[in-house]
mmCIF file of the C-alpha atoms, coordinates in Angstrom:
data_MODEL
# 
_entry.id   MODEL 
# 
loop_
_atom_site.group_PDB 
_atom_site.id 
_atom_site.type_symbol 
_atom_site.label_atom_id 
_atom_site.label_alt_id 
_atom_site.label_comp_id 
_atom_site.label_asym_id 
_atom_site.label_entity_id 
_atom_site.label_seq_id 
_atom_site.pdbx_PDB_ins_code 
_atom_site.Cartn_x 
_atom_site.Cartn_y 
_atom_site.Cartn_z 
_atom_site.occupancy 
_atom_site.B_iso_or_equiv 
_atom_site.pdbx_formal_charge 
_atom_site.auth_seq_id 
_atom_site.auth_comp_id 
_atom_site.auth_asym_id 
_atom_site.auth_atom_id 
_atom_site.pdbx_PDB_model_num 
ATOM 1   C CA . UNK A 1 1   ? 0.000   0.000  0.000   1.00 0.00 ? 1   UNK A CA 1 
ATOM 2   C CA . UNK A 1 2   ? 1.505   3.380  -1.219  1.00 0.00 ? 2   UNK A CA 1 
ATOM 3   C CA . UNK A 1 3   ? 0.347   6.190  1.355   1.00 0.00 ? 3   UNK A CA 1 
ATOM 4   C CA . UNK A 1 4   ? 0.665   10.159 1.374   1.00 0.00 ? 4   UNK A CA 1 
ATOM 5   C CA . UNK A 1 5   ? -0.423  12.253 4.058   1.00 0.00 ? 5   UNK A CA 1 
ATOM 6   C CA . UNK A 1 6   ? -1.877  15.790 2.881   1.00 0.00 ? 6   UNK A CA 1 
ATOM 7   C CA . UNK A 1 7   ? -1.905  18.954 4.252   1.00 0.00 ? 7   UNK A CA 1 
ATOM 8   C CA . UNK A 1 8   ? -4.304  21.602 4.292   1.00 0.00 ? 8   UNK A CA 1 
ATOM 9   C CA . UNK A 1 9   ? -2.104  23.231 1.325   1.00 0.00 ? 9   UNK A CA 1 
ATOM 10  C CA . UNK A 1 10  ? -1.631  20.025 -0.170  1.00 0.00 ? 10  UNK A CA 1 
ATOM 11  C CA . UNK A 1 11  ? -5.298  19.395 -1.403  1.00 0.00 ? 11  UNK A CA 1 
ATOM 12  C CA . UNK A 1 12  ? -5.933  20.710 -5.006  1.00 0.00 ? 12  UNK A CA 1 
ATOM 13  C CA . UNK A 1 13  ? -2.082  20.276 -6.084  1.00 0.00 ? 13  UNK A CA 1 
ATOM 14  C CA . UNK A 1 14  ? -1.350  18.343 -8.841  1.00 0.00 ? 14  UNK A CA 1 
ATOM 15  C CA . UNK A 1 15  ? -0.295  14.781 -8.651  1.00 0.00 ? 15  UNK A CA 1 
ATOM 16  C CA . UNK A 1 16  ? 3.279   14.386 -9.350  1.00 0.00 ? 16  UNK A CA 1 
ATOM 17  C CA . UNK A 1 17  ? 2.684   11.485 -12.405 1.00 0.00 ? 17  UNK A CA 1 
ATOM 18  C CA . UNK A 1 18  ? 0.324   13.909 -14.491 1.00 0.00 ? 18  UNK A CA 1 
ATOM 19  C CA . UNK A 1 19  ? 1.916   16.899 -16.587 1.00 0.00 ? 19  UNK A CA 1 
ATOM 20  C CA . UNK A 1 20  ? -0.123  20.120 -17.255 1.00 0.00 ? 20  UNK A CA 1 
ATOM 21  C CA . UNK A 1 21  ? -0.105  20.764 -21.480 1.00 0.00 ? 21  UNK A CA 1 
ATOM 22  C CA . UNK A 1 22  ? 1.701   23.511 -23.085 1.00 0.00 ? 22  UNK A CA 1 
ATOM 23  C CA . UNK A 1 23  ? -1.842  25.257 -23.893 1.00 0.00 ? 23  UNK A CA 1 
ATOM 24  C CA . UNK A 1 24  ? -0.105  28.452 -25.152 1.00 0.00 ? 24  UNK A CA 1 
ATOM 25  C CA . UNK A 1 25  ? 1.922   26.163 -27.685 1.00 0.00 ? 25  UNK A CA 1 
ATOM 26  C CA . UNK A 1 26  ? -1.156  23.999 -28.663 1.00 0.00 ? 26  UNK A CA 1 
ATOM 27  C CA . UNK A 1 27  ? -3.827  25.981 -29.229 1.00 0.00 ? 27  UNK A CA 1 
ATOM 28  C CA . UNK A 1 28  ? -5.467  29.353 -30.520 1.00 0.00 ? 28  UNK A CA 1 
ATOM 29  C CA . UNK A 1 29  ? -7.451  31.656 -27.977 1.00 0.00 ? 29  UNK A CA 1 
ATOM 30  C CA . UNK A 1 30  ? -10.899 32.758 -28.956 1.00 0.00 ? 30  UNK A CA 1 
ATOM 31  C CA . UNK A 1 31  ? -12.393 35.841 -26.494 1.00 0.00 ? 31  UNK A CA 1 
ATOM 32  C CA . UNK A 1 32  ? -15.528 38.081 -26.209 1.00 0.00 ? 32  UNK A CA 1 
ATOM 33  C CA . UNK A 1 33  ? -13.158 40.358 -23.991 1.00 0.00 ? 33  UNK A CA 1 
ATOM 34  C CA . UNK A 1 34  ? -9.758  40.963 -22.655 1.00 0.00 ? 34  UNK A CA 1 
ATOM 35  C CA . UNK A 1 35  ? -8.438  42.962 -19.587 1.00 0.00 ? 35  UNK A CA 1 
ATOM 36  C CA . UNK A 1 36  ? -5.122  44.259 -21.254 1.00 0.00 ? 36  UNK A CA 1 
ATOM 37  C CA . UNK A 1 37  ? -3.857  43.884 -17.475 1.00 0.00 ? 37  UNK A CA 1 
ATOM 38  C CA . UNK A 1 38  ? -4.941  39.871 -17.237 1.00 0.00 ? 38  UNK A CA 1 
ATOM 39  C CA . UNK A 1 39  ? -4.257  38.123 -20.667 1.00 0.00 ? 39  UNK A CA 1 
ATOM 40  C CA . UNK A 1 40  ? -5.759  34.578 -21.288 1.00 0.00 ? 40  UNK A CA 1 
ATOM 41  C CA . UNK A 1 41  ? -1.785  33.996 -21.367 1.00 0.00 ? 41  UNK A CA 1 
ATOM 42  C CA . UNK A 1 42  ? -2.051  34.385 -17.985 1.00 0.00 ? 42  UNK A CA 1 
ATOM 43  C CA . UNK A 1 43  ? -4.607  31.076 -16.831 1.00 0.00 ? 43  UNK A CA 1 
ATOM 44  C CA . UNK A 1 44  ? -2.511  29.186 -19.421 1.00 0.00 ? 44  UNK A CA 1 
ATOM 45  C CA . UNK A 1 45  ? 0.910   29.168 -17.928 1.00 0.00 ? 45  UNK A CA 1 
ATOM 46  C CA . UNK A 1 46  ? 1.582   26.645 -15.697 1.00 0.00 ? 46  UNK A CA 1 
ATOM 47  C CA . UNK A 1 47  ? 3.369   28.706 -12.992 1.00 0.00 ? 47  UNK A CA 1 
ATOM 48  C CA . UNK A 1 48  ? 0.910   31.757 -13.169 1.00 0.00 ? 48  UNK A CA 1 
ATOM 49  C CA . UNK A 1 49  ? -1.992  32.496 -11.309 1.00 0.00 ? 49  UNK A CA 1 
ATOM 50  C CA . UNK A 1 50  ? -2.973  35.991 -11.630 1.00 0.00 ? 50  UNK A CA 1 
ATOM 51  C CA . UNK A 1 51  ? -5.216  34.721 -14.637 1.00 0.00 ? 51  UNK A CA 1 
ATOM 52  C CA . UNK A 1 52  ? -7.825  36.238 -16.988 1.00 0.00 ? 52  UNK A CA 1 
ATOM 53  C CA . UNK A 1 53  ? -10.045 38.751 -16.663 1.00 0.00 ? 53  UNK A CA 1 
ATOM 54  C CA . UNK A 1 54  ? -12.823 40.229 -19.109 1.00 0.00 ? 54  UNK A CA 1 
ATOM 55  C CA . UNK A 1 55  ? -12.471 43.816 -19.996 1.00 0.00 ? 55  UNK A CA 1 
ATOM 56  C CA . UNK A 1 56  ? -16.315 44.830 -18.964 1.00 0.00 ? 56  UNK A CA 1 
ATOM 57  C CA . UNK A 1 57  ? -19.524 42.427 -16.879 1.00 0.00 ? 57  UNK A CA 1 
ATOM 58  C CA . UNK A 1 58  ? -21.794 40.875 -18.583 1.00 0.00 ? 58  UNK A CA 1 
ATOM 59  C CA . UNK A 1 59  ? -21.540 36.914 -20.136 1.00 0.00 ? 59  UNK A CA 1 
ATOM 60  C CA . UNK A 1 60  ? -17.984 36.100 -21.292 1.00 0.00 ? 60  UNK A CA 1 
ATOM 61  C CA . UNK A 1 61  ? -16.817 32.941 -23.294 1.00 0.00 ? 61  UNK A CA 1 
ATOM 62  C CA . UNK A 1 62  ? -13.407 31.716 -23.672 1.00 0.00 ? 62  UNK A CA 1 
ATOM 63  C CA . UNK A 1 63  ? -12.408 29.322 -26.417 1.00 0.00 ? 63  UNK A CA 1 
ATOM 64  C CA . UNK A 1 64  ? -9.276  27.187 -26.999 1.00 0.00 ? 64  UNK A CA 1 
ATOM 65  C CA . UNK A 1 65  ? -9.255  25.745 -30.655 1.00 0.00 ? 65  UNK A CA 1 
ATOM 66  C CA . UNK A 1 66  ? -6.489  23.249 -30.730 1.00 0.00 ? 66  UNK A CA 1 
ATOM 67  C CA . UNK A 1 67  ? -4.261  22.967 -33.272 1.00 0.00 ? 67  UNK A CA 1 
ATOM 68  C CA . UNK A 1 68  ? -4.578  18.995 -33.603 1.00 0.00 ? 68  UNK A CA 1 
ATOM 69  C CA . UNK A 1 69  ? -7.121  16.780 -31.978 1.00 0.00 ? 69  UNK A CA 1 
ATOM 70  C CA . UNK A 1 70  ? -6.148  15.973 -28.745 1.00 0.00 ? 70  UNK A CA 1 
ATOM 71  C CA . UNK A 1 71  ? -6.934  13.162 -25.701 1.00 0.00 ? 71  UNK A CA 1 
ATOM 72  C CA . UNK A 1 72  ? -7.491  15.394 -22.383 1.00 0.00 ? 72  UNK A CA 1 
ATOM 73  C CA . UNK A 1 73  ? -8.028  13.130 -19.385 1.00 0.00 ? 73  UNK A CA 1 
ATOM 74  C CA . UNK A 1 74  ? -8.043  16.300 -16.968 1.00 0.00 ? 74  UNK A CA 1 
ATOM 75  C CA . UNK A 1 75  ? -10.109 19.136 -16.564 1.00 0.00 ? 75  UNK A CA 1 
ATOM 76  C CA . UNK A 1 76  ? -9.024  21.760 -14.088 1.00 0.00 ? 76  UNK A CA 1 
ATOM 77  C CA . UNK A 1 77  ? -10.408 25.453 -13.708 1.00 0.00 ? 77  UNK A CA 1 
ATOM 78  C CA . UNK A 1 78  ? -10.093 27.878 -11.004 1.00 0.00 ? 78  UNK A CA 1 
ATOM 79  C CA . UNK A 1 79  ? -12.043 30.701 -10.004 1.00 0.00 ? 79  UNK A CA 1 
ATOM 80  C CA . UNK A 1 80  ? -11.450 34.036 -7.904  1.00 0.00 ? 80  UNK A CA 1 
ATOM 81  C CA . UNK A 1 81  ? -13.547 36.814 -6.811  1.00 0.00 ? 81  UNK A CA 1 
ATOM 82  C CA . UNK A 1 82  ? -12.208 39.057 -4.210  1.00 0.00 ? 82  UNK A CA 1 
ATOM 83  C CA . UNK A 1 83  ? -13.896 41.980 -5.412  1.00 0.00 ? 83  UNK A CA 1 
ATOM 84  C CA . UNK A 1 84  ? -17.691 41.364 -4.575  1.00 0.00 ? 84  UNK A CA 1 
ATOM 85  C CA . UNK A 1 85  ? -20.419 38.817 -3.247  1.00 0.00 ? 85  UNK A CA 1 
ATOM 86  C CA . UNK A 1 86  ? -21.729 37.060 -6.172  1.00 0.00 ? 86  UNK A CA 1 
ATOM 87  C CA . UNK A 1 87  ? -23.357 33.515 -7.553  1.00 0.00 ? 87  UNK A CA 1 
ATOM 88  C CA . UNK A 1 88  ? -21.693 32.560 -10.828 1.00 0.00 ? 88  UNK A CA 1 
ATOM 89  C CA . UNK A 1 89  ? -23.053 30.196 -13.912 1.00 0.00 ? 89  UNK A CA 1 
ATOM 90  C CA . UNK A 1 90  ? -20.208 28.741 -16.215 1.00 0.00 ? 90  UNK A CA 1 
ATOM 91  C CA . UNK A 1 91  ? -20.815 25.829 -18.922 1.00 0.00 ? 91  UNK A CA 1 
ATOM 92  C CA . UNK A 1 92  ? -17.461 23.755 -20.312 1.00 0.00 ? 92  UNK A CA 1 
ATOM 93  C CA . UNK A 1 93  ? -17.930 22.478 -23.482 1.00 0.00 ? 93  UNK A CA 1 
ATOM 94  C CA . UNK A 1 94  ? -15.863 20.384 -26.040 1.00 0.00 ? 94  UNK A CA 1 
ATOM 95  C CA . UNK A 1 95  ? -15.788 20.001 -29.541 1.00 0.00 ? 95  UNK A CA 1 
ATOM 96  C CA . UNK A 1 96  ? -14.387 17.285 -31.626 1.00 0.00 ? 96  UNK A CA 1 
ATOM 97  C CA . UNK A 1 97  ? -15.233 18.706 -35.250 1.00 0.00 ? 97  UNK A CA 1 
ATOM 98  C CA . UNK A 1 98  ? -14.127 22.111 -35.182 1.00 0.00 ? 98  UNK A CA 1 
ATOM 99  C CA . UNK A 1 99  ? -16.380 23.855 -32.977 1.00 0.00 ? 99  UNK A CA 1 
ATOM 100 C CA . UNK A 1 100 ? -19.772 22.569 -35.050 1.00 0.00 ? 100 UNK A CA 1 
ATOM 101 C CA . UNK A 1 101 ? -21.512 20.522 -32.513 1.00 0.00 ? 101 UNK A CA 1 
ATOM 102 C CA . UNK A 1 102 ? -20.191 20.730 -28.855 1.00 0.00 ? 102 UNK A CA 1 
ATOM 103 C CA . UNK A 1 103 ? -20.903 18.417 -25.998 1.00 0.00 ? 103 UNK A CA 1 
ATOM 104 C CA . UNK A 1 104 ? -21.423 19.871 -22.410 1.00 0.00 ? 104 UNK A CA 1 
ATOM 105 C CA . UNK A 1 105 ? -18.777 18.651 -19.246 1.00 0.00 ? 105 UNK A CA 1 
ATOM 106 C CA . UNK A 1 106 ? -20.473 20.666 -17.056 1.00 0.00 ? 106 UNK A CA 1 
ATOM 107 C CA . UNK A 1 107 ? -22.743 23.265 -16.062 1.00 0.00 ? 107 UNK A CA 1 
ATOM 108 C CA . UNK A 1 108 ? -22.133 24.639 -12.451 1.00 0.00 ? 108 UNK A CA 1 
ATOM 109 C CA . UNK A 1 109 ? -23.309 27.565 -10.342 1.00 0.00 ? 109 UNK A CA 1 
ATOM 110 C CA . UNK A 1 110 ? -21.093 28.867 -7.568  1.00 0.00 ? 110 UNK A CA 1 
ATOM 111 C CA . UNK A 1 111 ? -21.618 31.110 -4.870  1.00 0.00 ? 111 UNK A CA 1 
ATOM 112 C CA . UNK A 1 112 ? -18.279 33.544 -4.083  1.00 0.00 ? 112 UNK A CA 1 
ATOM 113 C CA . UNK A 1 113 ? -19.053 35.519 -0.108  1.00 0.00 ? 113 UNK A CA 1 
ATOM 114 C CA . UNK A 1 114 ? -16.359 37.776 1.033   1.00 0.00 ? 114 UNK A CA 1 
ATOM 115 C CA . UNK A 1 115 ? -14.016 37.485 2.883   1.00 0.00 ? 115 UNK A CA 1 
ATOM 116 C CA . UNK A 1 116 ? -13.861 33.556 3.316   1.00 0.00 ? 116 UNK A CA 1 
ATOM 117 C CA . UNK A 1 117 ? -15.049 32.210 0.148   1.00 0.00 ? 117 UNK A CA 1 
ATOM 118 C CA . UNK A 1 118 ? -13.139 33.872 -2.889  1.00 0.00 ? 118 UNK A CA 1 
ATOM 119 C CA . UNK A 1 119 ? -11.631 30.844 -4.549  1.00 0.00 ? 119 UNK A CA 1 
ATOM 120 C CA . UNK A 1 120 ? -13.453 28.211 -6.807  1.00 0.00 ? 120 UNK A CA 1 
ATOM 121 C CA . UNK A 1 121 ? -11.764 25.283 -7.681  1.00 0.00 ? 121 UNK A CA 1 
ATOM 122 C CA . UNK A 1 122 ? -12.847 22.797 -10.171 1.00 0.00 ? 122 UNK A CA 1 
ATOM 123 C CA . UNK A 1 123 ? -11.092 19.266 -11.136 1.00 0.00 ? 123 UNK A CA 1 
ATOM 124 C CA . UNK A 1 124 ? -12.921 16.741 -13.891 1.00 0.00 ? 124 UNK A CA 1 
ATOM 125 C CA . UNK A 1 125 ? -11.790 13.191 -14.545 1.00 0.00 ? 125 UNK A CA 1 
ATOM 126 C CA . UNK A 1 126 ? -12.672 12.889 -18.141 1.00 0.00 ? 126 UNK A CA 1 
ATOM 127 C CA . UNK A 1 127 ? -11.916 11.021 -21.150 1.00 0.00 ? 127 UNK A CA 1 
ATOM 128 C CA . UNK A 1 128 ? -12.296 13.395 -24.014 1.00 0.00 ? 128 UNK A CA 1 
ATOM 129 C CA . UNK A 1 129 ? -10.894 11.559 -27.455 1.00 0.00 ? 129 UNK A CA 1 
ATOM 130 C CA . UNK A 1 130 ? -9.989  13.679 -30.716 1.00 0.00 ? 130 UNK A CA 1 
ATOM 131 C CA . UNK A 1 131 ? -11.077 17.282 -28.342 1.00 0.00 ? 131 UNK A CA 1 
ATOM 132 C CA . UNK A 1 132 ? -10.163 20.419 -31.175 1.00 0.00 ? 132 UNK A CA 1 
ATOM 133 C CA . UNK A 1 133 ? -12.253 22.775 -29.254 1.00 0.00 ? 133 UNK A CA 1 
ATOM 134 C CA . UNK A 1 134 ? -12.839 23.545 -25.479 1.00 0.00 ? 134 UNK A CA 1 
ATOM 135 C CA . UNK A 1 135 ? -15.041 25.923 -24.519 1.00 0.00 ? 135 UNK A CA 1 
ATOM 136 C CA . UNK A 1 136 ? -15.573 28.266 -21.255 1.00 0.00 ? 136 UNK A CA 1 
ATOM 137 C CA . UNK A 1 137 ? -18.714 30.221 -21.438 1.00 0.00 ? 137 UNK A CA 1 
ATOM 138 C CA . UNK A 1 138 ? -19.140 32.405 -17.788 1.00 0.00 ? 138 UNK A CA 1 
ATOM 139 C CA . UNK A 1 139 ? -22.077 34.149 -16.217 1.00 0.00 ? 139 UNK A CA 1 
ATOM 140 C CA . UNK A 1 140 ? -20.057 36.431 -13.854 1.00 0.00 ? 140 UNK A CA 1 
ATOM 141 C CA . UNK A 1 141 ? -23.173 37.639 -11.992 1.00 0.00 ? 141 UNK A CA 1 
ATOM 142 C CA . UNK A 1 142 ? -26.350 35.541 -12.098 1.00 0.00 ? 142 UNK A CA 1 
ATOM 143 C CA . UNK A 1 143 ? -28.048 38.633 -10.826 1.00 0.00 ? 143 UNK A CA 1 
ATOM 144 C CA . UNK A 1 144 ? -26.678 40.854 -13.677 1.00 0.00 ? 144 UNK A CA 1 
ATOM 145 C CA . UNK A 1 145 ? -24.945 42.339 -11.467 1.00 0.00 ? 145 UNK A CA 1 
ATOM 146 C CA . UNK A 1 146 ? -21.649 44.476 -12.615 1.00 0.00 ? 146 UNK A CA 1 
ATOM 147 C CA . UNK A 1 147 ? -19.091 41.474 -12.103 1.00 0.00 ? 147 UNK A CA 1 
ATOM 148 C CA . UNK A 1 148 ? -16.774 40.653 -14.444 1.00 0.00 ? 148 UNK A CA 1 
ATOM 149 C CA . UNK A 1 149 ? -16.183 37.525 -15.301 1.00 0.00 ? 149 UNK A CA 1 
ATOM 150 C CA . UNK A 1 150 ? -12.372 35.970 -14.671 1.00 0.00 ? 150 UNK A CA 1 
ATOM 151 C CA . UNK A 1 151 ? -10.316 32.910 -14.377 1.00 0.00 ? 151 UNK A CA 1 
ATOM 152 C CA . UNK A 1 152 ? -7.214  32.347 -11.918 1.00 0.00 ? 152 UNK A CA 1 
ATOM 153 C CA . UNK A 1 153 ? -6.623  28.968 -14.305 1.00 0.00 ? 153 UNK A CA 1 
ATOM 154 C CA . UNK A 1 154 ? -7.038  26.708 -16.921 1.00 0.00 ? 154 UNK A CA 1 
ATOM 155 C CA . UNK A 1 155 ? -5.325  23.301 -17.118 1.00 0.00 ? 155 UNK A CA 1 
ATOM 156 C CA . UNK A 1 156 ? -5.585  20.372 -19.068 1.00 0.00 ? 156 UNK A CA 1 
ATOM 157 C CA . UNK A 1 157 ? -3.303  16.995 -18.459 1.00 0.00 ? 157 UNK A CA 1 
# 
């Protein structure tokens, strides 16, 4: 029996066997905004977490069109909001033909209250075969509020 004890700052890390892909190497970004001071490049890099940020509220959508069809067996997204209470919506999709029919991973709603909960992680076990297109559609603010929407990461192994 192999055996790791976690800590607190453990949980969420990546296990050692699996390796993040070069996203900013494989793929082509597709946005319906850009904060010039958070660049998609930003939730791509593997050592970066300041992440991606849309440049004004309202639904966003973020799209990765691969250069070659790809097998993703790991999903991972994360989430901050440290500037206001809100519920968020987002929908990942993924595309095997180019972005002409997509099939939906998941569809989750979130709620982000200050001070203690400001970080949304999300890890999928999947098994997506030939993938060309991911998609990250975001409701920032259910409510309609003023949020914008934004991503600390996006990782696929």
């Amino acid at each position: 029996m192999r055996k790791r004890i976690i800590t607190k700052g453990d949980q969420g890390v990546m296990p050692p066997d699996q390796t993040w892909l070069d996203l900013e190497n494989l793929a082509q970004a597709e946005l319906t905004s850009e904060d010039v001071s958070h660049p998609i490049e930003s939730a791509l890099k593997p050592k970066e977490d300041s992440g991606w940020r849309a440049s004004e509220p309202g639904q966003q959508t973020v799209r990765l069109l691969f250069d070659k069809p790809l097998r993703v067996r790991r999903v991972r997204l994360v989430f901050h909001a440290d500037e206001q209470e809100r519920t968020h919506e987002f929908v990942l999709r993924w595309s095997s033909d180019g972005g002409q029919s997509y099939r939906e991973i998941v569809r989750q709603q979130y709620n982000f209250s200050l001070p203690d909960n400001i970080r949304e992680i999300e890890d999928y076990a999947v098994d997506l075969v030939g993938m060309t297109t991911l998609e990250l559609s975001i409701i920032p603010d259910i409510s309609g509020g003023s949020a914008r929407a934004s991503i600390g990461q996006i990782r696929l192994a």
